[in-house]
Structure formats: C-alpha cells, structure tokens
N, C-alpha and C positions, 0 to 999 in steps of 0.2 A: 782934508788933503790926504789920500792915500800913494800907496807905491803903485808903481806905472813898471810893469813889467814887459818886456820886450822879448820876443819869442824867437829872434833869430834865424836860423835855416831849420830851426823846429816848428813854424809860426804857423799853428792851426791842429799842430800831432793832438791825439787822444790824452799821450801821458803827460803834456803839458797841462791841455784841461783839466784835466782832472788832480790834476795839485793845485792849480787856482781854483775848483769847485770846492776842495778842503779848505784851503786859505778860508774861504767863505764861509765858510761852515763853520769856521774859529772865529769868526766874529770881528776879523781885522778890519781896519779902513777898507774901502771900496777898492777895486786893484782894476785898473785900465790897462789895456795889452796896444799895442799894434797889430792889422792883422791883416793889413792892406801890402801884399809884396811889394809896390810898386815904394809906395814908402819906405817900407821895412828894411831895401838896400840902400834908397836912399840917404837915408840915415844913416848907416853902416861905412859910406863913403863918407862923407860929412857931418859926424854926430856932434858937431857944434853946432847944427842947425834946430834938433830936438826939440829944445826949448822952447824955439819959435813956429816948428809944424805941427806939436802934438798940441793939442788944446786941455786947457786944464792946467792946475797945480798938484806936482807933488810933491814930496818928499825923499823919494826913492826911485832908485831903478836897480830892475832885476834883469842883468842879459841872462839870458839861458844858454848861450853858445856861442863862436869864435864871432861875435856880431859888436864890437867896440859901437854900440848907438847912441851916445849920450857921454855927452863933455861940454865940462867949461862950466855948467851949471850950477844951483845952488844946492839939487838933491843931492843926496849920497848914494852909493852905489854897491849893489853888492851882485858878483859873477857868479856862473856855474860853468864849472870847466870837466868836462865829461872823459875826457883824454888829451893827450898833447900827439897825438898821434902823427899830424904835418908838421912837428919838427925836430919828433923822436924818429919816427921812421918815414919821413920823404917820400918815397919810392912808392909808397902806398895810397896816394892823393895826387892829384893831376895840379898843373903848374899854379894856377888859377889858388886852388887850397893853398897850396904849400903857402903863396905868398901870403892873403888877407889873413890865411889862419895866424900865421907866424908875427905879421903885424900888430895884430888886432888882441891877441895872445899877451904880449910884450904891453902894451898900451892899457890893457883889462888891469891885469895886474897893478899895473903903477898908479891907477889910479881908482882902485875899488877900495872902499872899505873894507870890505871882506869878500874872501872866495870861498864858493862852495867846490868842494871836490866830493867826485861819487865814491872814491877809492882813498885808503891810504895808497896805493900806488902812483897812481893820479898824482896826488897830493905831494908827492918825493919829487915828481917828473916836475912839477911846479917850480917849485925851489929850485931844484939843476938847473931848468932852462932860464928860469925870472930873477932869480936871487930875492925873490918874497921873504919874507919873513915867515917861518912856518908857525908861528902864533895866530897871524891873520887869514889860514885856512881852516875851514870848519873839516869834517868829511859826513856826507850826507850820503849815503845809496841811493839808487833810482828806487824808485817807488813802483811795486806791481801789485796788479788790481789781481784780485783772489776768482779763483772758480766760483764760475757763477754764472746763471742758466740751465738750459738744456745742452746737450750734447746733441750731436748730428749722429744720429742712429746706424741710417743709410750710407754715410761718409765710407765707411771704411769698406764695405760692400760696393760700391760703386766704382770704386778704386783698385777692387782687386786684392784685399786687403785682409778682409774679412779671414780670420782663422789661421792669418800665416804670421810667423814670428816678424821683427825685422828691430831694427835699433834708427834711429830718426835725428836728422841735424834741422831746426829753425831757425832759419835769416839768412841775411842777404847771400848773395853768391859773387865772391872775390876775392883777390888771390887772398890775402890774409885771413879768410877764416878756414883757409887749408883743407877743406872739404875732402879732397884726392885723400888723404889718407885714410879716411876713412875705408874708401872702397878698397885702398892696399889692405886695408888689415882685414877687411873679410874676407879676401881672395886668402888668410895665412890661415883660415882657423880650419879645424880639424875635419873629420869627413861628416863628423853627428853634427857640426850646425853647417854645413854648406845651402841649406836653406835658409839660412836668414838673410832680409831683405833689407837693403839700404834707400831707408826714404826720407829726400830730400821736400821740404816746406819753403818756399824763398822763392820769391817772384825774377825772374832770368831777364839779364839783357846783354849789349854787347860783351861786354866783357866777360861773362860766364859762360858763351858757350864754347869754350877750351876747357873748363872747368869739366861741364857737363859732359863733353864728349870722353872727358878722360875718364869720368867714373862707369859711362858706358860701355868705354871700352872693355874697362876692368872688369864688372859684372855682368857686362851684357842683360837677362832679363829680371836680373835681381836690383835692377835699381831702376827706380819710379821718384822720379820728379814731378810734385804734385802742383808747383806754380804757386803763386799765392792760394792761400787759405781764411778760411773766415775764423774770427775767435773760437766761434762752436766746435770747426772743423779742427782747428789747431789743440783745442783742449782734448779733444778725441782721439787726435794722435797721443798726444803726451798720457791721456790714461792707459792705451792700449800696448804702446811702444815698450820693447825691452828694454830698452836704454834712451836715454837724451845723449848725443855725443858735442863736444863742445871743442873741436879741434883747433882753432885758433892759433895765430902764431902773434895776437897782439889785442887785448881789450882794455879799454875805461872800465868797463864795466860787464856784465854778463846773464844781462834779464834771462834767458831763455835756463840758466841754471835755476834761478828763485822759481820761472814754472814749471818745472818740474818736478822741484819740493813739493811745491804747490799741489801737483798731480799725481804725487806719493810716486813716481817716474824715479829709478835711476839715472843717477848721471856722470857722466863721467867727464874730466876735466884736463886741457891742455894746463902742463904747470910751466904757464911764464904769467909775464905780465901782473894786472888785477884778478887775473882769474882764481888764482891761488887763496887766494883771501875771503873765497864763496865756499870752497870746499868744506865739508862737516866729516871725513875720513882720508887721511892722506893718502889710502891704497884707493881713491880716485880718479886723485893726477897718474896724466901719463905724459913722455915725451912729446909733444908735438914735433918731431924729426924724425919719430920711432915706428914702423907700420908693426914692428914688432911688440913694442911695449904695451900698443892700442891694443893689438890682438889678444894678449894676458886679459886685459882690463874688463875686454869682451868678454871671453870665455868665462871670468871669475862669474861675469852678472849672469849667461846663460845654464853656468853647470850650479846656479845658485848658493854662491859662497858665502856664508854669514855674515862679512862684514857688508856685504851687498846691501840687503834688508836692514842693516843697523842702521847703515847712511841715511837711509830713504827716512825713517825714523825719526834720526837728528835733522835731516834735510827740512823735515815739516814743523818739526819742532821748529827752526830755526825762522821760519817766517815771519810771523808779527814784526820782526825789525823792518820788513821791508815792505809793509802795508801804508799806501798812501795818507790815512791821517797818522801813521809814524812822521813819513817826511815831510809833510807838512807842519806837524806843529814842531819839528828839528827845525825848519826855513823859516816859522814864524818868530821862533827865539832870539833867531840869527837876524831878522829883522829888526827884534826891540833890542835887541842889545845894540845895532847899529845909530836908532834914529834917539838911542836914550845916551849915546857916547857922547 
C-alpha cells in the first residue's frame, strides 16, 4: 500500500513530476497520482467519493493545492498549501478561486495530518486564516531543477538581443506581479543606461494586455516581450541578463529568484510577502510601490556595486536547499513521520 498523491490544478506540471520521480528514487512505496482532469474535479467537488473511484489501497494522500480530494477515509493526509492568496488578497483571483480556494483551504486544514508550506510566510498566513496549530506545518520550498543542457545560442540573436544590455522579468503577466514598475524605473535611470532593455518571458493573455500596453508605452522600443520560452531559451536569458527583477506585490513562493542563483544572474527583489525570506543581501529588496527605489537597485547592479557580486555569490551558494532530492526527501520524512504517528 502506498501514498496516492493528488496533483490538483497542478495535475500533470513538470515540478510535480519530478518530485514524485525523487519520491522514487528514495525507494518509497509505489505513489499513484490522478491525472485524468475530468476525475481530478470530480473529486474536488465530492472527495467523499475517492475511496470508491480511485482503485487501489492506500495509506495516504498528498493534495498538492487548494484541491480538498479525499475525505472520510481511512488514509491520512498530508496538504501543500503554496499561498493563501484567495483569501489574503481576493481581488486577485476571480469569484470561482476565491470560493473553492477558501473552502477547500479551511476543510485541507482541519483534516490533514500535516501541511506542508513552501514559506514561513505561507505558513503564518496559515494559522491567521485556519487557526491550525503551527506544530503541524512543516515548511518545505518548492523545489528547482538546476541548469542543465545546452543553451539556445541563436535565442538571444534572433530576438534582437545579442550584445545589448537589458534586466529581465519571468512568469506570468498579472496585476500582481507589478510588472509596470519595472518599466517606470527604467524610464528614472540616468542618461549612461537609457539603453538598457526591459525583457519580459511570460506567455500573455486577456488580462495582460493593459499590462503590456503600459510598459510599451513607457519604453516604447526598449521593451521586448518574448511570449513563452523554452527552458533552453529561459536559462539563456537568465545567464546573459543584468539583472532578474522580481517585482511582485504578493508571493508563496518565488522560483524564478532560486533561477537565477542558479544562473549566477542578479536579482533583485520586491520586499513583501515570502519573497523576503529568498533574498541572500538586504540591499536587494526594494519597494514594490517605489519606481524610485527599483531605480537605486538597478543602477547599483549596472554601475557594478560590490554588494551586487556578493549576492550572486551567496545567491549560488544558497541552492542545494532548493534542489529537488532536497524536497523530496524533506516530503518523504513528512510522510514516515505521518503513516509511523
């Protein structure tokens, strides 16, 4: 009998594989997933039925996200709660989130063995909203796959790219990850960098292009939206780029900062939220309110200020915690200590 892990509105991503490919790799019981959507909300709506549409015995269940799949049973259950984001900030998730999130949130809780949280911050917002007990949160980081391959040669040349400075944002495009400021603070810096280019990685849809139009406007032809990109393409940017910026005004968590240690990449960081808790030199954080403070943050990394190169430093040094057979064998523990309770 193994754990039966449930993937959620994550059910199929790479970074879930590849923490069940480690799970394996540890040698644990056999781990069966769902992966059929049509089921995977079914469940979600009536996880008292689990028992009776998955086939098999287990022992466990692992949701990975606001996906309450499995009640009433005799496994035990342990959550991953990534953010509480639909019911810390509302405004930011459409009606639909707000509710099942907020339900399903409340419900995970009260009847998980244990929660994993990616953050101590996470893990605070937990308790505020649940009244959990903060003994039975673990906190686990998300787990990033290290550089690895080739790089895309041609990428940066095809694109226009080739040979010009620019600092670089990766993911999604929406209001909350504050993108516009970025393009304000390059419109404040002095007249020696007015060439540098603001390029965005992050595949656009309705909702971005107000986003996009605004940073268009702001820079006109210093700013290049490059759409989705491929790993190859994505690590290409992060080696070449002056900076990674991380503007946000709300994270769980903050993968695209571990890549960019990863890529020996400066990075620079909005200080609220989880994000604060990735940074490796406080003269990182900047306001995310501030187009001014961004602008400092920039100019330190282009007029190449010491503490710039230190971070990047500590930033790489700092990885190994965030290398998936880290978080796996952290999940696997969280596992025996569950099914040995």
């Amino acid at each position: 009998m193994g754990p039966f892990v449930f993937d959620g509105l994550y059910c199929g991503t790479r970074s879930n594989n590849e923490a069940l490919r480690k799970l394996d790799r540890l040698r644990l019981p056999s781990v069966a997933r769902v992966t059929h959507k049509a089921l995977m909300f079914g469940l979600e709506f009536a996880p008292v039925l689990t028992p009776f549409l998955v086939r098999g015995r287990f022992d466990l269940v692992h949701e990975t996200y606001f996906a309450n799949a499995y009640s009433g049973g005799r496994a035990r259950k342990v959550v991953t709660i990534h953010d509480v984001i639909p019911v810390d900030r509302p405004e930011y998730v459409n009606r639909r989130n707000r509710f099942f999130s907020a339900r399903n949130l409340r419900r995970q809780c009260r009847e998980a063995a244990r929660v994993i949280s990616v953050s101590q911050y996470t893990k605070r917002k937990i308790v505020e909203y649940t009244g959990m007990d903060a003994e039975r949160i673990t906190v686990i980081p998300c787990g990033v796959a290290p550089l690895s391959g080739e790089l895309d040669p041609e990428f940066l040349s095809s694109r226009g790219l080739e040979g010009k400075r620019f600092v670089l944002y990766v993911g999604n495009l929406q209001s909350r990850k504050n993108i516009g400021l970025i393009a304000a603070a390059l419109r404040l810096l002095n007249d020696a960098h007015q060439d540098v280019l603001f390029v965005v990685a992050g595949h656009a849809n309705s909702e971005s292009r107000a986003i996009l139009t605004e940073c268009h406007t702001a820079l006109g032809t210093r700013f290049h939206h490059l759409g989705f990109v491929s790993d190859a393409q994505k690590w290409t940017l992060l080696r070449h780029a002056a900076a990674l910026i991380l503007p946000s005004l709300y994270e769980g968590f903050g993968i695209p900062i571990i890549e960019a240690y990863l890529a020996s990449c400066p990075a620079l960081i909005a200080n609220n939220s989880s994000l604060t808790e990735l940074c490796v030199d406080e003269r990182q954080l900047f306001d995310a309110n501030s187009s001014i403070d961004l602008a400092g943050r920039i100019t330190d990394v282009l007029d190449g200020a010491a503490w710039v190169q230190e971070s990047v430093e500590r930033g790489l040094a700092s990885t190994p915690g965030y290398s998936w057979r880290a978080v796996a064998e952290r999940t696997a523990a969280v596992y025996e200590q569950v099914l040995g309770a």
